[in-house]
N, C-alpha and C positions, 0 to 999 in steps of 0.2 A: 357149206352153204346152208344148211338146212338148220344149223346153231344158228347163225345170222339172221334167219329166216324168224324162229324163236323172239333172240334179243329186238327184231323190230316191231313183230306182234306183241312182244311184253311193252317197252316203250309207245306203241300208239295206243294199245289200252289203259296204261297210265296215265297218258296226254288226255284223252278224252272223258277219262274217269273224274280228272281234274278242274276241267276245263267244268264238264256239268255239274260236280260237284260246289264249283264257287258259284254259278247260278242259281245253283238250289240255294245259297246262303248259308251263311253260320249259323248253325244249332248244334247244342249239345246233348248229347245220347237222349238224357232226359224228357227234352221237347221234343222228337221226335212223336210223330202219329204212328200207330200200329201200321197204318200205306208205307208211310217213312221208308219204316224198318223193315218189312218186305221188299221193298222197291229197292232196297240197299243191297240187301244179301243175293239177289236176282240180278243185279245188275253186277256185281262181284262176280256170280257164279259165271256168267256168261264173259266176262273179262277173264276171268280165268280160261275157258275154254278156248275162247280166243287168241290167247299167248300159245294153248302147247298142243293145240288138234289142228296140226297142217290139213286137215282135208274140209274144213269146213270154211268157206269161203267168207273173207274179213269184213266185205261189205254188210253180207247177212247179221253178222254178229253187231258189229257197229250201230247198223240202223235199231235194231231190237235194244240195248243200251241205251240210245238217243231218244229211243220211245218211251221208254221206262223210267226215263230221269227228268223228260219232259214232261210226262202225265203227273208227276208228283207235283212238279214246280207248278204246272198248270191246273191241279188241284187246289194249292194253295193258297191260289189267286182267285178262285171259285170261291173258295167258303171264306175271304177275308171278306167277300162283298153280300153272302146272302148268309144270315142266321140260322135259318133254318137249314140250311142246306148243313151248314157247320155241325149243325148239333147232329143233322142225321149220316153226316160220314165220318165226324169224329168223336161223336158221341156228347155225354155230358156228364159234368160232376155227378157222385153222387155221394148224399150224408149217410154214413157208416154210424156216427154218434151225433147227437143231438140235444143239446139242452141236460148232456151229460147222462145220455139213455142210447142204448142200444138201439140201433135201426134194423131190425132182421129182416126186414124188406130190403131197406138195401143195400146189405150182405148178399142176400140169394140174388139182388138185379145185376152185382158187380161179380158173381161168383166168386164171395168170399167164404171163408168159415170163422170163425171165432179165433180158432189157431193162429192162421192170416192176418188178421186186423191185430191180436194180438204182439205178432214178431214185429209186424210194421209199425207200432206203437213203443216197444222195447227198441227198434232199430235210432228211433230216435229221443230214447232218455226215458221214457215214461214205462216206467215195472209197473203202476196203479192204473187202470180203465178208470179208476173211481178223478183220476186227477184231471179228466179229459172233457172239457167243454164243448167243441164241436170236436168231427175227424171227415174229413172230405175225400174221398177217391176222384183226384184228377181224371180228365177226359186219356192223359198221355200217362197213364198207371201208376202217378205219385200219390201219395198219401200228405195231405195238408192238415194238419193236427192246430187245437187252440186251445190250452188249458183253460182249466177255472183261474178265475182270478186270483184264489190262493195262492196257488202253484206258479205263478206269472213273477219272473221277478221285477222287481220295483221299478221304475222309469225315473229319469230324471228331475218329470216334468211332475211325476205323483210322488217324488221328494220335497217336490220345493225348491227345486237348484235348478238355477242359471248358468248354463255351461255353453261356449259359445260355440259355433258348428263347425265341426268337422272338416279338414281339408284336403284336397286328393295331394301325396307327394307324385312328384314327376319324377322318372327317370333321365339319368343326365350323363350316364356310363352305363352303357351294356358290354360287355366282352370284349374290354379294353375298347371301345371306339363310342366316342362323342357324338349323342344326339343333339345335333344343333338345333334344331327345331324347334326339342322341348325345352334345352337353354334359354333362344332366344324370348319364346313366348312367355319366360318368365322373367324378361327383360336384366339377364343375365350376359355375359358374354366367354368366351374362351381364355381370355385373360385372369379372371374372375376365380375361374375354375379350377385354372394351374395353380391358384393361388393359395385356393381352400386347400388341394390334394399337398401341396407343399406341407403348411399349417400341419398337416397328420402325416407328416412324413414316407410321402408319397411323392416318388420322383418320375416316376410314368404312368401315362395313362392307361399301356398296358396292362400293369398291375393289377388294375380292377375291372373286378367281374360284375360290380352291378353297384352306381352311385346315385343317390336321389335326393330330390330338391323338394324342402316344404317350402309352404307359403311365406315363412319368416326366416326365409335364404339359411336355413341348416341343411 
């Protein structure tokens, strides 16, 4: 009984982990706010506690989780509608390099050191400070880098070439099983399909674990 008792506290903590989890929305580690990621590891800790401490009663735990994933999401919503409130609870960029000069102001406003600015600079390709036009410290602790224009490679458009835009492929086989969806909206159909995988000597659709459609039906 008291296994069972476990597996159903693991199980509703995961259910409601989930549950506020898709309200809070998708983001990735990196967008994350400093609240974020407190709010995560707090709401975690207390979902753990929840599954394996039979004496602490499941409502208590639940409501504190539901308050903690709520105040983020209802954060959120707070600073998407006032600026200032934004910049005062999650802060603001700040220029580490500038016009290709050192900011040591703010270095010491973002508590960096030289060290610092420099791995974050090496982390993404650049061994020279001297190559570095701006360097931004995000509000959510990224490093936004822009070289000098030397260092910038060419564009298309400062070639002089006309090269026509870019297309998203659609997927059209995932793990053996046909997305009709993205067939259809590419005004494709199932017939069509059997037809190409024959063409490459492919007699099931199981076969394939991942097929894609560009805009000029390859």
């Amino acid at each position: 009984m008291e296994y069972l008792e476990i597996v159903l506290r693991t199980l509703l903590s995961i259910a409601v982990l989930l549950l506020l989890a898709r309200l809070d929305g998708a983001k990735q580690v990196g967008q994350l706010s400093f609240y974020d990621y407190i709010v995560g590891i707090t709401a975690g800790s207390i979902a753990a506690t929840l599954c394996i401490d039979r004496d602490i009663n499941i409502w208590f735990c639940l409501i504190a989780i539901v308050m903690f994933m709520l105040s983020s999401f209802l954060l959120s919503i707070v600073i998407s509608k006032s600026m200032v409130l934004r910049r005062a609870l999650t802060g603001s960029p700040i220029f580490l390099i500038a016009k290709g000069e050192l900011l040591y102001d703010g270095l010491k406003k973002a508590h960096f050191d030289v060290n610092d600015l420099l791995r974050e600079l090496r982390s993404q390709g650049y061994f020279d400070v001297n190559e570095i036009n701006y360097a931004v410290l995000e509000s959510n602790g990224s490093l936004s880098v822009m070289p000098k224009a030397a260092q910038r490679p060419a564009s298309a458009q400062e070639a002089g070439l006309s090269l026509p835009e870019d297309e998203i492929a659609v997927n059209v086989i995932i793990d053996g099983k046909i997305m009709k969806g993205n067939l259809e909206a590419s005004d494709f159909d199932t017939d069509w399909l059997m037809n190409e995988l024959g063409n490459q000597n492919i007699s099931s659709v199981k076969d394939v674990a991942l097929a894609t459609l560009d805009s000029k039906g390859r």
